[in-house]
N, C-alpha and C positions, 0 to 999 in steps of 0.2 A: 412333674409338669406334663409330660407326654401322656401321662392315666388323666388329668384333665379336663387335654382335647381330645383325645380319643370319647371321654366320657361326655363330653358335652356334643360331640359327633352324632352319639347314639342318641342321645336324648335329643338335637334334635331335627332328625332322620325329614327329611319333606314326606308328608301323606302320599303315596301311589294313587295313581290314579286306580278308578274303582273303590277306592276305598269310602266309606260312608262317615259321615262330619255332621254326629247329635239325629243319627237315625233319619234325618230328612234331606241334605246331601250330598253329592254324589263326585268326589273330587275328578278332576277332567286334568288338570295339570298345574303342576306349580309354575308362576308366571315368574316368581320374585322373591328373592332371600337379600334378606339386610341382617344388620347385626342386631336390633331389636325386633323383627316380625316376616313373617312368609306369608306370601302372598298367593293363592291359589284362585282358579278360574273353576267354579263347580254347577250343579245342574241340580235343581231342586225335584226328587224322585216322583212327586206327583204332580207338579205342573210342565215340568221337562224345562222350565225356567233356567238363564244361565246367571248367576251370582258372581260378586267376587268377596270371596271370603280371607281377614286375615287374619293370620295364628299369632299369638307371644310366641317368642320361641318358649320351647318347653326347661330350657336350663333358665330363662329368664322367670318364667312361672311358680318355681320356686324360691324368688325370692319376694315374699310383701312383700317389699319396697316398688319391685317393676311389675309386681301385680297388678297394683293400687294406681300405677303411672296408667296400664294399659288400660282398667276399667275410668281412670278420668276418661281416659281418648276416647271412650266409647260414648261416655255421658256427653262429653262435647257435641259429637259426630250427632250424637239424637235430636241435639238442639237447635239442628239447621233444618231449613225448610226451604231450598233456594233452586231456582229450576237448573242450574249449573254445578251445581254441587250434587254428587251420586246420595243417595237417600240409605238410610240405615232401615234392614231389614229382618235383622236377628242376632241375637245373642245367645252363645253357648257355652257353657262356664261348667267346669269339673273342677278337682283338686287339683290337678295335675295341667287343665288344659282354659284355655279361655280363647274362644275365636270370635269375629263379631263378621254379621253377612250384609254386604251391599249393593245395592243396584248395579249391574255391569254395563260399561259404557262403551261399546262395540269400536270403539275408533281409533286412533293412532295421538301418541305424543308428538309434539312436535318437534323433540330428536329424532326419533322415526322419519320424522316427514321430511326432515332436513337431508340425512345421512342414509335413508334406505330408498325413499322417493325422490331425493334428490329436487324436490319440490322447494322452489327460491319465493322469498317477499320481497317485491316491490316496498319503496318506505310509505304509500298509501297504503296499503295490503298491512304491512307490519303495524304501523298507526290503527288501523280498524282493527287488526286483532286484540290492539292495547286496550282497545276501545271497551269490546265483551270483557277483559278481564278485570278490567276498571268494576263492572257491574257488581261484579264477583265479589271482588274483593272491598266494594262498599258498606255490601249486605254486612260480611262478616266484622268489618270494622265499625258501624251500626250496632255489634252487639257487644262489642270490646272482646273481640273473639280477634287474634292475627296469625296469619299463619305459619311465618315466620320457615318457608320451605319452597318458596317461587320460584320454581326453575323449569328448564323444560320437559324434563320427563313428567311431570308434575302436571300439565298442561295438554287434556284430552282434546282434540279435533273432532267433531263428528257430523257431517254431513253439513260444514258452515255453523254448526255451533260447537262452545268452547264452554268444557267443563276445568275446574280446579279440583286436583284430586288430594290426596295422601296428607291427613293431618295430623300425623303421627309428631310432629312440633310443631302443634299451633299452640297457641298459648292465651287463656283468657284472663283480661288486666284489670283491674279496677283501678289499679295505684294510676295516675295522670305519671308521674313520672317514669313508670315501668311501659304502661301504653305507647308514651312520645319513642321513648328507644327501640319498640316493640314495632309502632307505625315505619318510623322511619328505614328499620329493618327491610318492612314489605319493599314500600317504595323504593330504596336500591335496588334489589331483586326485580322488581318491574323494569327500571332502567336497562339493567345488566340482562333482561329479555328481549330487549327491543332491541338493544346491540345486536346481541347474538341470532334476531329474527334481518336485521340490516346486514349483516356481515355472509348471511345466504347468496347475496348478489357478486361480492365482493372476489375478484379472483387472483389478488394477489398473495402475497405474505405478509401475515401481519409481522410486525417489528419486534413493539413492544407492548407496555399496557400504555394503555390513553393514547394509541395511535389514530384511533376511529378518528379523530377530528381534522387530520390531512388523509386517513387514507378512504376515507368516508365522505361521498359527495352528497353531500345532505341541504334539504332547506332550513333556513335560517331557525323558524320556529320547530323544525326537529329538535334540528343542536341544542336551544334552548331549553328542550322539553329532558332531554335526557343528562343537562348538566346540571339542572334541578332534580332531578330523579338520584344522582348519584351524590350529590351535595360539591358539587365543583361549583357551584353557583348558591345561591342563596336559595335552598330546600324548600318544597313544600309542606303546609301545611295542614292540609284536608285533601281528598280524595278530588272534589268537588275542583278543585283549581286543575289537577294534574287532567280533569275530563275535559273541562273548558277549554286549555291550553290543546288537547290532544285534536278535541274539534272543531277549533279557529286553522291547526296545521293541516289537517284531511283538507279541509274550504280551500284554502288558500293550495292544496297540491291539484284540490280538482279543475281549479280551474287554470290552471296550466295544461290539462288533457286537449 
């Protein structure tokens, strides 16, 4: 058992920086290790471009099965064309190795922004960020693409716009059956963002779960919004209702400023 993990250790080691990834770039730092992929920030050698490239891990490479998984993700990732979505910019593929290269989005998650900037949402503020990620996630539901991974590291900041990142589980449906579980999936996760972007403000202790609704001073079409989101109320349906409802609540907070 311990020759295993030692051996899956080695196999698989994060790239050094300096190291060169398909002759063209130039690794800078590993940003991120999961149990399916590493995530590296690299520098393309003749445009001096910054990337972010991610690996299979190399014990996983070895098996077709999470080959065949990692080259779907890539074919997915190719089929998006959305100004909020990082853009797919290379493939490199040995026997041993398969990374794929992406547009780098210079900004912060909004864990980061929460727990390192210490940067709080207002529930206008939090509503208008729902608002971009609604955009987001229309396109991809548009193509029966979900992404089925909405949380907030997941969730780029940059400069007032907001990317969706990491579709390492998204998943594309055709079955109407598999789609509806797959939708509704998002849509929690949405909900369960806005909590966690409302609860920024919040300075006491939370309780328990489902405390938000005494310990959460909210307007009335907030609550609304997020117990359709979670399915404590009667769920929605299309993307289209969760927008309209989100932008009757922004109206209706502005004009109490």
């Amino acid at each position: 058992m311990i020759w295993k993990i030692l051996l899956k250790w080695i196999y698989d080691r994060p790239l050094q920086k300096g190291e060169l990834l398909g002759n063209s770039y130039r690794m800078e730092k590993c940003v991120g290790m999961g149990g399916y992929g590493l995530i590296y920030r690299c520098t393309h050698i003749d445009t001096n471009k910054q990337y972010v490239a991610k690996q299979l891990r190399p014990s996983k490479a070895l098996k077709q099965k999470e080959k065949q998984r990692f080259l779907q993700e890539i074919k997915l990732i190719s089929s998006l064309n959305h100004h909020q979505i990082p853009r797919l910019f290379d493939t490199i593929e040995s026997d041993k190795e398969v990374f794929y290269v992406m547009e780098y989005i210079d900004g912060l998650n909004i864990e980061d922004l929460l727990f390192y900037e210490k940067q709080t949402f207002s529930e206008i503020d939090a509503l208008k960020l729902i608002q971009k990620l609604l955009d987001a996630l229309a396109y991809l539901h548009d193509k029966h693409i979900y992404h089925h991974d909405i949380r907030p590291p997941n969730i780029l900041i940059k400069e007032n716009n907001l990317y969706l990142i990491d579709y390492g589980l998204a998943k594309l449906a055709s079955d109407p059956k598999e789609a509806e579980v797959l939708k509704q999936d998002d849509f929690f996760d949405i909900g369960e963002c806005l909590l966690y972007l409302l609860y920024s403000t919040y300075t006491g202790k939370r309780k328990r779960k489902g405390s938000w609704l005494t310990e959460l001073e909210l307007n009335e079409e907030t609550t609304n919004i997020i117990k359709k989101l979670l399915g404590i109320d009667k769920g929605y349906q299309e993307i289209q209702s969760i927008r309209y409802d989100v932008d009757n609540a922004i109206k209706k907070l502005l004009l109490l400023i």
